[in-house]
FIMARNU-66552 format. One record per residue (C-alpha): residue in three letters; x, y, z; residue number from 1. Coordinates in Angstrom, 2 decimals. Layout:
{residu: ALA	u: X	v: Y	w: Z	num: NUM};
...
END
This chain:
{residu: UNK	u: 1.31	v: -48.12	w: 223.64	num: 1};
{residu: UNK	u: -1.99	v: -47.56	w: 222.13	num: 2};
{residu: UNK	u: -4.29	v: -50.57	w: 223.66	num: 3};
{residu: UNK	u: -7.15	v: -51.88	w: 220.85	num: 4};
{residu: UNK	u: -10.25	v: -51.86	w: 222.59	num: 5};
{residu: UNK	u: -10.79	v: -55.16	w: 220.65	num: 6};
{residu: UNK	u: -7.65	v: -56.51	w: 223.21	num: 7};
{residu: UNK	u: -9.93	v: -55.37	w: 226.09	num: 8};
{residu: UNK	u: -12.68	v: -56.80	w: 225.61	num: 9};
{residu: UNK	u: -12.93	v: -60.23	w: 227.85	num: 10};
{residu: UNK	u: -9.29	v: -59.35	w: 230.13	num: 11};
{residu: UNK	u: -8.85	v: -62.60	w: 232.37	num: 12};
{residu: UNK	u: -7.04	v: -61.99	w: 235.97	num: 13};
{residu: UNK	u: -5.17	v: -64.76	w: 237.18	num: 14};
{residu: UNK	u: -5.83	v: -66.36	w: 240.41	num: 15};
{residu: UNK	u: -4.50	v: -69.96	w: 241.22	num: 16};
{residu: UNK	u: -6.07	v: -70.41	w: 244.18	num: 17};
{residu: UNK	u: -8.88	v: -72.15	w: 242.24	num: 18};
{residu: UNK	u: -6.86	v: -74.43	w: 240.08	num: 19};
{residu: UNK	u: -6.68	v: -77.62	w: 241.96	num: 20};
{residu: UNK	u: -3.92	v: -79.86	w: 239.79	num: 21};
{residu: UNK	u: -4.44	v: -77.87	w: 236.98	num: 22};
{residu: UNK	u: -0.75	v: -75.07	w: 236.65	num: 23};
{residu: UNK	u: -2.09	v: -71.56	w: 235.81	num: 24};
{residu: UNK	u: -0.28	v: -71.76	w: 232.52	num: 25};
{residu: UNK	u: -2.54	v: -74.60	w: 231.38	num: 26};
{residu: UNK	u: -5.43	v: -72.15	w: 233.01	num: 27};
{residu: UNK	u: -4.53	v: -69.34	w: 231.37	num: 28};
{residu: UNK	u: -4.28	v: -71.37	w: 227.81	num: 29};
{residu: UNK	u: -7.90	v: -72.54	w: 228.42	num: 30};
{residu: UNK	u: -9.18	v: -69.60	w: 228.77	num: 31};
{residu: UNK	u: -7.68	v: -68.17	w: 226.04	num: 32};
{residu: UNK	u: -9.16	v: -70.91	w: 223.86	num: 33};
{residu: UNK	u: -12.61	v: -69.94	w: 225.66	num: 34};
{residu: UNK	u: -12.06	v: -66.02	w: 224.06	num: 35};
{residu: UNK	u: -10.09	v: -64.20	w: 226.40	num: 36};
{residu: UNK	u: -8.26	v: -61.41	w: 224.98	num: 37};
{residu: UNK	u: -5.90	v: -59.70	w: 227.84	num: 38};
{residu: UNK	u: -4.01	v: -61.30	w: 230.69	num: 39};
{residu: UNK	u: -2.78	v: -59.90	w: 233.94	num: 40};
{residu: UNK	u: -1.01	v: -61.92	w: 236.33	num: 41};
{residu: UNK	u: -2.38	v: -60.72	w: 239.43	num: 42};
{residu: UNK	u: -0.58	v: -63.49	w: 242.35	num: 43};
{residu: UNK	u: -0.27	v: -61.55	w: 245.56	num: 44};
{residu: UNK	u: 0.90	v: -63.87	w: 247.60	num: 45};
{residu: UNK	u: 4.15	v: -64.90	w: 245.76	num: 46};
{residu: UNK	u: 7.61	v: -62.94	w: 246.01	num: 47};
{residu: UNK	u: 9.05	v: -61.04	w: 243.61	num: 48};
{residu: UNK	u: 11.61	v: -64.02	w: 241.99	num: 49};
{residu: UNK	u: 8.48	v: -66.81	w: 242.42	num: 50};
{residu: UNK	u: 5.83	v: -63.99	w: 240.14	num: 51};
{residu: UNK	u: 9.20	v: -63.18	w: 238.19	num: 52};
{residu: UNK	u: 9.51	v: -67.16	w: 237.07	num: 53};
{residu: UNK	u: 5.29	v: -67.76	w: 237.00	num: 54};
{residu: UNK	u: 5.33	v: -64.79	w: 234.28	num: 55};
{residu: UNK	u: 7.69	v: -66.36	w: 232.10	num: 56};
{residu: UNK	u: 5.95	v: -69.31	w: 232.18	num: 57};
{residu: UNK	u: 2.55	v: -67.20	w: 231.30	num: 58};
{residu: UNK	u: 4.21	v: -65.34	w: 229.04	num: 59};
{residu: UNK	u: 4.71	v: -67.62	w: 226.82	num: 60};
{residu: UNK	u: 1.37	v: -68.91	w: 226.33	num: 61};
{residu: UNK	u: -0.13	v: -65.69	w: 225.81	num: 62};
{residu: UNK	u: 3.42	v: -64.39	w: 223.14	num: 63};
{residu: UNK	u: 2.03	v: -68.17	w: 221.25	num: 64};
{residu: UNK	u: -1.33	v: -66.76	w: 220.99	num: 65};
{residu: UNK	u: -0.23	v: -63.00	w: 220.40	num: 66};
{residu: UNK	u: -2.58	v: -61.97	w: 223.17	num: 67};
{residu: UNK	u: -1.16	v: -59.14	w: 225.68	num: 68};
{residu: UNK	u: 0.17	v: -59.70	w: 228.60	num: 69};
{residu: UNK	u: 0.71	v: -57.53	w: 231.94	num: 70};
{residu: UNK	u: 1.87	v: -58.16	w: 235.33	num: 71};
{residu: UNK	u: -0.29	v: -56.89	w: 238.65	num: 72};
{residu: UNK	u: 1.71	v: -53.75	w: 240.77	num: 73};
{residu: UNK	u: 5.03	v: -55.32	w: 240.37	num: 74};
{residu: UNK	u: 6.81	v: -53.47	w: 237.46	num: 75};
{residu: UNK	u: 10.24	v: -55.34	w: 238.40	num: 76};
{residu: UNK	u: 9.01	v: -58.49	w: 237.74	num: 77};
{residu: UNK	u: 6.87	v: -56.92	w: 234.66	num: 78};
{residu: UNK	u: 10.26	v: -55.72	w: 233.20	num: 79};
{residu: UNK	u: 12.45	v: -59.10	w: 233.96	num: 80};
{residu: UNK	u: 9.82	v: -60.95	w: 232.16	num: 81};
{residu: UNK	u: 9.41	v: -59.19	w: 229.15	num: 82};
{residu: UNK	u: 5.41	v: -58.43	w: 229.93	num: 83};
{residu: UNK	u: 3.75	v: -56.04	w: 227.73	num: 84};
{residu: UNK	u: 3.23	v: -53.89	w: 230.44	num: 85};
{residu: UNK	u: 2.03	v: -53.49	w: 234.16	num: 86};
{residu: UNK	u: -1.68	v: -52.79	w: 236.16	num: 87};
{residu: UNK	u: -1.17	v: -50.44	w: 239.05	num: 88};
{residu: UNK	u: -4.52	v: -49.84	w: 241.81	num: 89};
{residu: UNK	u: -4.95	v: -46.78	w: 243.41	num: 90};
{residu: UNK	u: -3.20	v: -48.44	w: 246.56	num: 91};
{residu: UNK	u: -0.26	v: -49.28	w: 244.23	num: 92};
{residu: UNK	u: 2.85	v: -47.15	w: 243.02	num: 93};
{residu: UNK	u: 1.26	v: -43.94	w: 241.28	num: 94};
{residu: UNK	u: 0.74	v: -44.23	w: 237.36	num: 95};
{residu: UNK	u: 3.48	v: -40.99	w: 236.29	num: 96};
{residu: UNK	u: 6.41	v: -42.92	w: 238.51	num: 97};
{residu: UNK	u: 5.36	v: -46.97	w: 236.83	num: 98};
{residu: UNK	u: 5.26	v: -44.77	w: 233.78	num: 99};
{residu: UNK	u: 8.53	v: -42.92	w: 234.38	num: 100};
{residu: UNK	u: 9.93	v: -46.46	w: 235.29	num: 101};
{residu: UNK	u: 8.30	v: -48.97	w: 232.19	num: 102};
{residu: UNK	u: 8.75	v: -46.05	w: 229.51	num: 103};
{residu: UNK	u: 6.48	v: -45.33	w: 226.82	num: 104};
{residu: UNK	u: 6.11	v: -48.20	w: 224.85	num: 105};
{residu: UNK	u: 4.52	v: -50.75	w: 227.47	num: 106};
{residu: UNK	u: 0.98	v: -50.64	w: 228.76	num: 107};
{residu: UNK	u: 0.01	v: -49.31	w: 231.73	num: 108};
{residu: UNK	u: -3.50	v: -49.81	w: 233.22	num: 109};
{residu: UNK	u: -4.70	v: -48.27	w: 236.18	num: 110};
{residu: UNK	u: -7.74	v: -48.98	w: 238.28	num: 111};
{residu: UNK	u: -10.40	v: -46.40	w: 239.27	num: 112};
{residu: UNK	u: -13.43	v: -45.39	w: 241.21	num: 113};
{residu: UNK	u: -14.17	v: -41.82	w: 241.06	num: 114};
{residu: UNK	u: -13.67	v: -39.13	w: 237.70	num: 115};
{residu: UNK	u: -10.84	v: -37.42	w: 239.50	num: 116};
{residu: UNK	u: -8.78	v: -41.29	w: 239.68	num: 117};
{residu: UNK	u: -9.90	v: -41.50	w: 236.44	num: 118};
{residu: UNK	u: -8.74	v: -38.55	w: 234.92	num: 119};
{residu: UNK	u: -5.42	v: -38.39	w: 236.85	num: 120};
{residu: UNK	u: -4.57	v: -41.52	w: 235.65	num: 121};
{residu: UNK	u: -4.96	v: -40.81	w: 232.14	num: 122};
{residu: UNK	u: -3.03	v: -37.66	w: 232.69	num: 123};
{residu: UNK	u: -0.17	v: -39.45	w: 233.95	num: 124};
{residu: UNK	u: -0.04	v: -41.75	w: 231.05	num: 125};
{residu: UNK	u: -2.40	v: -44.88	w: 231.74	num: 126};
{residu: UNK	u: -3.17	v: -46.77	w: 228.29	num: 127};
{residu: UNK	u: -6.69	v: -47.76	w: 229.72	num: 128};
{residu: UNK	u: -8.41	v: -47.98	w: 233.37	num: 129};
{residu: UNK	u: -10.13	v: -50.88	w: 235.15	num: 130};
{residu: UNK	u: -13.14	v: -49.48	w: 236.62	num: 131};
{residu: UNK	u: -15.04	v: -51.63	w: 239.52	num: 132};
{residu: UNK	u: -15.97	v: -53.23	w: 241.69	num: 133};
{residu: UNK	u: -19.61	v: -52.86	w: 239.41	num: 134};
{residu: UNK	u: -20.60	v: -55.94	w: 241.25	num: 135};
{residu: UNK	u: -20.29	v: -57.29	w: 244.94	num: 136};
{residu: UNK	u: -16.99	v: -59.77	w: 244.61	num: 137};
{residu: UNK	u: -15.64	v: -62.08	w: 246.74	num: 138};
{residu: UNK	u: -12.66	v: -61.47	w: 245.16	num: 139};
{residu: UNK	u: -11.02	v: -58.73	w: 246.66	num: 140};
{residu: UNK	u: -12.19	v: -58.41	w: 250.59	num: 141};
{residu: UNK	u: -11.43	v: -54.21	w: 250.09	num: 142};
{residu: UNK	u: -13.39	v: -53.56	w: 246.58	num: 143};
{residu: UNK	u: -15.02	v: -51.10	w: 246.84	num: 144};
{residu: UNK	u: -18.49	v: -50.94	w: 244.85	num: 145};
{residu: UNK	u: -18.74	v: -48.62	w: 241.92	num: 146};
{residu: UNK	u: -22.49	v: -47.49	w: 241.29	num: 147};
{residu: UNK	u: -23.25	v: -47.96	w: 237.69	num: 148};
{residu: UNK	u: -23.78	v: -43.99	w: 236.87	num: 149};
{residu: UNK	u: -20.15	v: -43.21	w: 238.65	num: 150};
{residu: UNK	u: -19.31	v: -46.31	w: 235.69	num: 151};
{residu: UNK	u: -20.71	v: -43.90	w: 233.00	num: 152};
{residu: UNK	u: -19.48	v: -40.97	w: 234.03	num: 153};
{residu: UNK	u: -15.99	v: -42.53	w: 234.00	num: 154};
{residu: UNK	u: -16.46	v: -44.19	w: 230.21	num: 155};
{residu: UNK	u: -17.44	v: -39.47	w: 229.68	num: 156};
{residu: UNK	u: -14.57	v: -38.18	w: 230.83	num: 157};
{residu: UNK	u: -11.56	v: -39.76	w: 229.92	num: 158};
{residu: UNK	u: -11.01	v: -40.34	w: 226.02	num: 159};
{residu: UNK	u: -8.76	v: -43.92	w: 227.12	num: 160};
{residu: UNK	u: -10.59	v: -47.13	w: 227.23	num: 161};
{residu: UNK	u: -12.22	v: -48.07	w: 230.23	num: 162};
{residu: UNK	u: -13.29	v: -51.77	w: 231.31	num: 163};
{residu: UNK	u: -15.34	v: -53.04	w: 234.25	num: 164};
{residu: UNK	u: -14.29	v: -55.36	w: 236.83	num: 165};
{residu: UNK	u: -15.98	v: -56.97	w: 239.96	num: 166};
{residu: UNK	u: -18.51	v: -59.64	w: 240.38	num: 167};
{residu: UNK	u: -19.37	v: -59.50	w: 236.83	num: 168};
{residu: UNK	u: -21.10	v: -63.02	w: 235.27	num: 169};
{residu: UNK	u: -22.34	v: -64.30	w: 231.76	num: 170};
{residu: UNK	u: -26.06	v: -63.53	w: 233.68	num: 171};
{residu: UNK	u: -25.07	v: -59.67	w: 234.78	num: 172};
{residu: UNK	u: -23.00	v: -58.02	w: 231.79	num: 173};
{residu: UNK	u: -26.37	v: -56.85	w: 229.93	num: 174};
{residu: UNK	u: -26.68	v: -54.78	w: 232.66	num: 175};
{residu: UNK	u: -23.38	v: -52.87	w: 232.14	num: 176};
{residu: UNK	u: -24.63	v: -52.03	w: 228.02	num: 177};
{residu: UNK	u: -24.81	v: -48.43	w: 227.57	num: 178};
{residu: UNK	u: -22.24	v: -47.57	w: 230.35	num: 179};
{residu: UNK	u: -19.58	v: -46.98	w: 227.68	num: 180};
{residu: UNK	u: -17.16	v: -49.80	w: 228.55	num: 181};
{residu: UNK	u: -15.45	v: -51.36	w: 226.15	num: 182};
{residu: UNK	u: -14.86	v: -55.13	w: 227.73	num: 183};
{residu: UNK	u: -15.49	v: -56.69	w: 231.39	num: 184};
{residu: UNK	u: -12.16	v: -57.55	w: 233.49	num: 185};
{residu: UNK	u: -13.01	v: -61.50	w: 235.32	num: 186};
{residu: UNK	u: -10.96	v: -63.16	w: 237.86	num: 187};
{residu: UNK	u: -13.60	v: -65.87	w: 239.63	num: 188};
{residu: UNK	u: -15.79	v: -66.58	w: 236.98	num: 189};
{residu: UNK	u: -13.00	v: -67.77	w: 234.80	num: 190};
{residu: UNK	u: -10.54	v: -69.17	w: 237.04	num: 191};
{residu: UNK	u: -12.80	v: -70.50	w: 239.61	num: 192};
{residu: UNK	u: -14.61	v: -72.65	w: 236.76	num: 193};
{residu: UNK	u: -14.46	v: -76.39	w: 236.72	num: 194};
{residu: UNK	u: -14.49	v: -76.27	w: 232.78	num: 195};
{residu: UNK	u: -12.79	v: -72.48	w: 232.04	num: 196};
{residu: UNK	u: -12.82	v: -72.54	w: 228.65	num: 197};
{residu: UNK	u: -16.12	v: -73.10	w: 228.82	num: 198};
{residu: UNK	u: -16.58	v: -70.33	w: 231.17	num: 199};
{residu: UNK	u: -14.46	v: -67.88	w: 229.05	num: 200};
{residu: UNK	u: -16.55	v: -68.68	w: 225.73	num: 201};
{residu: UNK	u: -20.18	v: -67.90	w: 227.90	num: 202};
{residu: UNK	u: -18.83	v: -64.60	w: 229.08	num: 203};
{residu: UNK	u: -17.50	v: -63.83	w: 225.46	num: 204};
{residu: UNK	u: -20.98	v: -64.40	w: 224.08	num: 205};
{residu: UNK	u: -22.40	v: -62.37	w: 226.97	num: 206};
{residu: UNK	u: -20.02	v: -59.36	w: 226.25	num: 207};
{residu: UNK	u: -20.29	v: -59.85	w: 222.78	num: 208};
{residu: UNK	u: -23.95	v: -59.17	w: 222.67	num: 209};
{residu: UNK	u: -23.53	v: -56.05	w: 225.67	num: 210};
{residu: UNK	u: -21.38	v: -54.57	w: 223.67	num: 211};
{residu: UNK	u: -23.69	v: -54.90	w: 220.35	num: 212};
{residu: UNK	u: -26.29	v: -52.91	w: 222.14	num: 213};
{residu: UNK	u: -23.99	v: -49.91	w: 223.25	num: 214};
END
C-alpha cells in the first residue's frame, strides 16, 4: 500500500502507561482531535489476545476518523484486528517474512538507523521507515541515538518516506527541517500529556512549520 506522506506526518505511538483513568481509546481519540494523522499500537507488555482485543477497540476510533492504523511487531494480532498494517524494529521479525505474511496490500513500516537498514528494508517491501532515536528518549531504555546527518542520509537513499522518532518536542522539530523527513513519530509527548489534544495540536503546528521550511 502506497502510504501519503500527508498520513505521516504527526504518527502518534500508543503508550498507556501515562493515562491515569483515562482508556487509550479515549487517548488515542484526543489526540486525533489534536492533529494526529497515523496510529500504531505499540503495548509491549500485553499478550497476544489482551493487544488482539485493545486493537479492536483502537481500531475503531481511528476507521471513524479514516486515519490509519497499525499494530507494533505483532502481525497476528495486526491481522485478527483488521489493522491497516504492522511496524516491525530491527529486533523484530525481518520486513520480506511480515511482508510474505500481511501480503501486499497492508502497510508495513520498519524502523532504521544506518543506510544499509534503510535500504534493506525498502527492498524487502517496507511502505515507509521510522528513523530515530534523533533525540535522547526516555522512552525506549535501548534507542539508540541517530546523529542528524545519518537522518539525512537516510531521507537520500531510499525513495519511501521516512519519519523521525525519539525525544522529539513542539521546542526541537525545527531542528529536524532540511533532513528530508516527511513527519515526526511521538509516543511521550502525546501520551504522557495532561491535556493531549492539546499536546497533539502544538506538535502539529511545530511540524507544520518544519516541514514548510524543507
Amino acid at each position: 500500500m502506497n502510504v501519503s506522506k500527508e498520513s505521516l506526518r504527526l504518527y502518534a505511538v500508543t503508550d498507556s502507561q501515562w493515562l491515569g483513568s483515562r482508556t487509550l481509546p479515549q487517548a488515542v481519540e484526543e489526540a486525533i482531535l489534536g492533529g494526529a494523522t497515523f496510529i500504531q499500537l505499540r503495548e509491549k507488555k500485553l499478550d497476544t489476545p489482551s493487544r488482539i482485543a485493545l486493537a479492536q477497540q483502537v481500531k475503531s476510533v481511528t476507521d471513524r476518523y479514516h486515519i490509519p492504523f497499525v499494530v507494533n511487531d505483532d502481525v497476528q494480532a495486526a491481522l485478527a484486528c483488521g489493522a491497516d498494517g504492522v511496524h516491525v524494529g530491527q529486533e523484530d521479525m525481518q520486513a520480506a517474512d511480515v511482508r510474505r505474511l500481511i501480503g501486499p496490500d497492508k502497510i508495513l513500516g520498519v524502523s532504521a538507523q544506518t543506510v544499509e537498514q534503510a535500504l534493506l528494508a525498502e527492498a524487502n517491501g517496507a511502505d515507509y521507515l521510522g528513523v530515530g532515536a534523533v533525540f535522547s528518549t526516555s522512552t525506549k531504555a535501548d534507542a539508540v541515538e541517530v546523529p542528524y546527518d545519518m537522518l539525512r542520509a537516510i531521507c537520500q537513499a531510499v525513495s519511501i518516506p521516512v519519519i523521525a522518532i525519539g525525544g522529539i518536542k513542539a521546542s526541537n522539530v525545527q531542528a529536524l527541517q532540511e533532513s528530508g523527513i516527511v513527519g515526526i513519530a511521538v509516543v511521550s509527548g502525546i501520551f504522557a500529556a495532561p491535556d493531549i489534544t492539546a499536546a497533539a495540536r502544538e506538535l502539529d503546528k511545530a511540524v507544520d512549520a518544519m516541514l514548510r521550511q524543507n
